[in-house]
C-alpha positions in Angstrom: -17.9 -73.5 131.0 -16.1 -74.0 128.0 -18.8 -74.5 125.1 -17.3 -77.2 123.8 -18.0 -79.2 126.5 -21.1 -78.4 126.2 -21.3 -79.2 122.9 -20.0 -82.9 123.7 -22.4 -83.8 127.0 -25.6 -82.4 124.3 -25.5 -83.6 120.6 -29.1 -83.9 120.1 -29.5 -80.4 121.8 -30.2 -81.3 125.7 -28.7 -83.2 128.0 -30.2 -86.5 128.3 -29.9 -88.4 131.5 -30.6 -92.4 132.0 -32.2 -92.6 135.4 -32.7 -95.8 137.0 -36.3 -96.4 138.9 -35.5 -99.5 139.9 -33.0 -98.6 142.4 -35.2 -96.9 144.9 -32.4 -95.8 147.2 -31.4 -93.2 143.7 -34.8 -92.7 142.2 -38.1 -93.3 142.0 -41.1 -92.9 139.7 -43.2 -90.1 140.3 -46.0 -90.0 137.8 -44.6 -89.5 134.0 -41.0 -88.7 135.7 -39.1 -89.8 138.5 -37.4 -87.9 141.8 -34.6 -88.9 144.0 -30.8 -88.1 144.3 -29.7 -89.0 141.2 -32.8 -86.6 139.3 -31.3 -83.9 141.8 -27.6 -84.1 140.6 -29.1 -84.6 136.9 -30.7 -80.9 136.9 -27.8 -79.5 138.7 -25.2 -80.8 136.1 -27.7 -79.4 133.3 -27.7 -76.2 134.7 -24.1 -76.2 135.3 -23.4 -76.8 131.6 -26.3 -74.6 130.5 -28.6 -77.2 129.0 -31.9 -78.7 129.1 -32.3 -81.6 131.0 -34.2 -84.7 129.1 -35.0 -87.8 131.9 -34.3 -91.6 129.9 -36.4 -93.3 132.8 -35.5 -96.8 132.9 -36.5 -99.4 134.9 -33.9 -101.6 135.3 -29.5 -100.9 135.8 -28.6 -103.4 132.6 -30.9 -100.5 130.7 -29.4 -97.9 132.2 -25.8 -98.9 130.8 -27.0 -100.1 127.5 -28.2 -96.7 127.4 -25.0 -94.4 128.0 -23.2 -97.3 126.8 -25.1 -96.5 123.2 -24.9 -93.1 123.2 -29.0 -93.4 123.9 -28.2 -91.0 126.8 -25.4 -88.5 127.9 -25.0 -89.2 131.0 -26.1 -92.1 133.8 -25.7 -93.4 138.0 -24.4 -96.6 138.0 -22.3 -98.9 140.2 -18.7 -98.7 139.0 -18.1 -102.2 137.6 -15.3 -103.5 135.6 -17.4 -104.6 132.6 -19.6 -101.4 132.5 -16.4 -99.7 132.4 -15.1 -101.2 128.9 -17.8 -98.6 127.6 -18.5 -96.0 130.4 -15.7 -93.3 132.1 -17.2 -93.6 135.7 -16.5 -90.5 137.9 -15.5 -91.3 141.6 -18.5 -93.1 143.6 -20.7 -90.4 145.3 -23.0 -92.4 147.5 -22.0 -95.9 149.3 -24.6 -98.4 149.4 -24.8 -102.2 150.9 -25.8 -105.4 149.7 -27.4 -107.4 151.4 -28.4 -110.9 151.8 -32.0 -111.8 152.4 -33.6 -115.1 153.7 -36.6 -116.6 155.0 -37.4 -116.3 158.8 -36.6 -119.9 158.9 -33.4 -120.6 156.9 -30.4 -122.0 158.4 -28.4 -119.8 156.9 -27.1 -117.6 159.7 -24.1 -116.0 157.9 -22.9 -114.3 154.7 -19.8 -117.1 154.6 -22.4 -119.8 154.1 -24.0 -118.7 150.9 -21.8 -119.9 148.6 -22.1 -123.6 149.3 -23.5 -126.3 147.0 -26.9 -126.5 146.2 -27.8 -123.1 147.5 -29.7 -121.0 145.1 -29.2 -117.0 144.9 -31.7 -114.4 143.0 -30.4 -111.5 141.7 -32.0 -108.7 139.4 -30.4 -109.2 135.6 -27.4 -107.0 135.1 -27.4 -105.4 138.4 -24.5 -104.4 140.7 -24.9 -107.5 142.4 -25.1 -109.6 139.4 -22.1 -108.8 137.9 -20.2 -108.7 141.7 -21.8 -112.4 142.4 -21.0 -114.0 138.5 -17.4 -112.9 139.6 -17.4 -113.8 143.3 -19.7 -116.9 143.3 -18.4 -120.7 142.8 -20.6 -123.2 144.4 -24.2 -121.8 144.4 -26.5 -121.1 141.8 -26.9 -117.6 140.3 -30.9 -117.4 139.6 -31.8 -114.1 137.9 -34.9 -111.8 138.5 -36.1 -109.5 135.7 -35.5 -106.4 137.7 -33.7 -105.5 140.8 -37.6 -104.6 142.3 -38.3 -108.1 141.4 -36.0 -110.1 143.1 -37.8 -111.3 146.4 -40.8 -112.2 144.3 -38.6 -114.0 142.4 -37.1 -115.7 145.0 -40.1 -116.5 146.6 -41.7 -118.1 143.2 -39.0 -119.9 142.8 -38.4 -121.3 146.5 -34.9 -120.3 146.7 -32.6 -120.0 149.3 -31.2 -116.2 148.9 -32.0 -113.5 147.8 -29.4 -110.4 147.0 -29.9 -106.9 146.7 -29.8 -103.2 148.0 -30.3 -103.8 151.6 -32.5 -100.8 151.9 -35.2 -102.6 149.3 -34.6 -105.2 151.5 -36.4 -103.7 154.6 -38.6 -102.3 152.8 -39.9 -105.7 151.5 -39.6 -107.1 155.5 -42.1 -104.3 156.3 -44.5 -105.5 153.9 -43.7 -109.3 154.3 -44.0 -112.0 156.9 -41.2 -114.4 157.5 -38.3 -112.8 156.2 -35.0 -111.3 157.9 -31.6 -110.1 156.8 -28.2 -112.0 157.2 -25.9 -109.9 159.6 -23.8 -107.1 157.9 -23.0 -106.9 154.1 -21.6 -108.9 151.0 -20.2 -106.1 149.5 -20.7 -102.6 149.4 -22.0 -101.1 145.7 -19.8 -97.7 144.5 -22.6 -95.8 142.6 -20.8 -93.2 140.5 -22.0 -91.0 137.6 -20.7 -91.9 133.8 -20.7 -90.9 130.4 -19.4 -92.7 127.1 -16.3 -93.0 127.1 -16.2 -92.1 123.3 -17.2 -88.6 124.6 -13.2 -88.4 125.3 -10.8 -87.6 128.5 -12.5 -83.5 128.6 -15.7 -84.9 129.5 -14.9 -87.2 131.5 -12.8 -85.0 133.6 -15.8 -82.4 133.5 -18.3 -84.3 135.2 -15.9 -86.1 137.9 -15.1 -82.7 138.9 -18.6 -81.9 138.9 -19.4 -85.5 141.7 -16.1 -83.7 143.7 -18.0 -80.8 144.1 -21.1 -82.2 144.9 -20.0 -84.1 147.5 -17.7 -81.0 148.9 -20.6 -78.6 148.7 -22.9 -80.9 150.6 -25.6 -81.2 147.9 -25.2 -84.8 147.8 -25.6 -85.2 151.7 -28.7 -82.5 151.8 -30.4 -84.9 148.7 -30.2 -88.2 150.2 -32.0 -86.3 153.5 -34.5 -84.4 151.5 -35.3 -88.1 149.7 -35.6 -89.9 153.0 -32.9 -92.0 151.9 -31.5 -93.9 155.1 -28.3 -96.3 155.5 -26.7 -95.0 152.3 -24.0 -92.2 153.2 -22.0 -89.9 151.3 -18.6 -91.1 149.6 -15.3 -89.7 150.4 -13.6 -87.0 148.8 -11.4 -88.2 145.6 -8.8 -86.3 143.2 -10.9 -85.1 140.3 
């Protein structure tokens, strides 16, 4: 590793990482810190740069960007979006996840295609993958916002709403602890999350740590994390040029 490089991923002296909590398909709390994939590639790219690895736990993905975006943190797992990528050099996605559209048991919404009619109100966390995809994407409902992407089905059950939009995994989760609610068949789109830094860290960085996902992916360590996580329905990302 050319120090350098190092050099440009640590300028306060250790790596600091912005981890997401509120994605739980990526990471989770786990007392003062937090586990999941995104932790385990984290420590791996630490070690492979010979630095000390410092978790920025956030709770939410908008912090998460503002973060790296800042230079508040060295390094972050995001969702490749457009916007987030005025500021952020994403590598290649490593993991694919779906969204997913959530109703109540007795909506007449059957179908993805009917969502974006008139009238129809959608909850999304602020700043999420889904918020920025559905501000794009959406012209005829109404784009509520939840605080949090954890929040979004209590928000969309305060707030009597017609749909709610998120990780599709979260989405079971909340079935299994909630009455009355079921999925709409399939996805609305599935979310790319990648791993970023500042783009003002330049091209060698950048190049450095999508080589770094490549590998990852290649060597099986992203594949073996998502299993040792219990992470279901999220799968591995194909193999991209470096």
């Amino acid at each position: 590793m050319d120090a350098s490089i190092t050099q440009t991923f640590t300028p306060t002296g250790k790596l600091r990482a912005a981890i997401n909590t509120g994605n739980a398909v990526l990471a989770r709390k786990d007392g003062d810190s937090a586990k999941g994939v995104s932790v385990d590639l984290a420590n791996e790219f630490a070690k492979r740069i010979g630095a000390q690895l410092e978790l920025v736990a956030v709770d939410t993905a908008a912090k998460s960007v503002d973060a790296v975006s800042s230079e508040q943190a060295d390094i972050g797992f995001f969702a490749i979006d457009p916007k987030r990528g005025e500021h952020i050099a994403f590598t290649a996605p490593y993991v694919l996840i779906e969204g997913a559209y959530l109703v109540k048991q007795d909506s007449p919404l059957q179908a993805n295609e009917e969502v974006d009619r008139a009238g129809h109100r959608v909850v999304v966390g602020q700043g999420s993958a889904y918020d920025l995809y559905l501000t794009r994407e959406i012209e005829h409902a109404t784009i509520l916002r939840a605080p949090s992407t954890p929040a979004v089905v209590e928000h969309f059950l305060q707030e009597g709403a017609d749909v709610a939009a998120g990780v599709k995994q979260q989405h079971e989760l909340e079935m299994k602890n909630r009455a009355g609610l079921r999925l709409l068949p399939g996805r609305f789109m599935v979310i790319r999350q990648a791993m970023g830094c500042p783009r003002l860290r330049g091209e060698a960085a950048a190049k450095e740590l999508a080589r770094f996902v490549e590998e990852m992916k290649a060597s099986g360590f992203v594949a073996e994390a998502l299993k040792r996580h219990g992470v279901e329905g999220a799968g591995v990302a194909p193999p991209e040029a470096a």
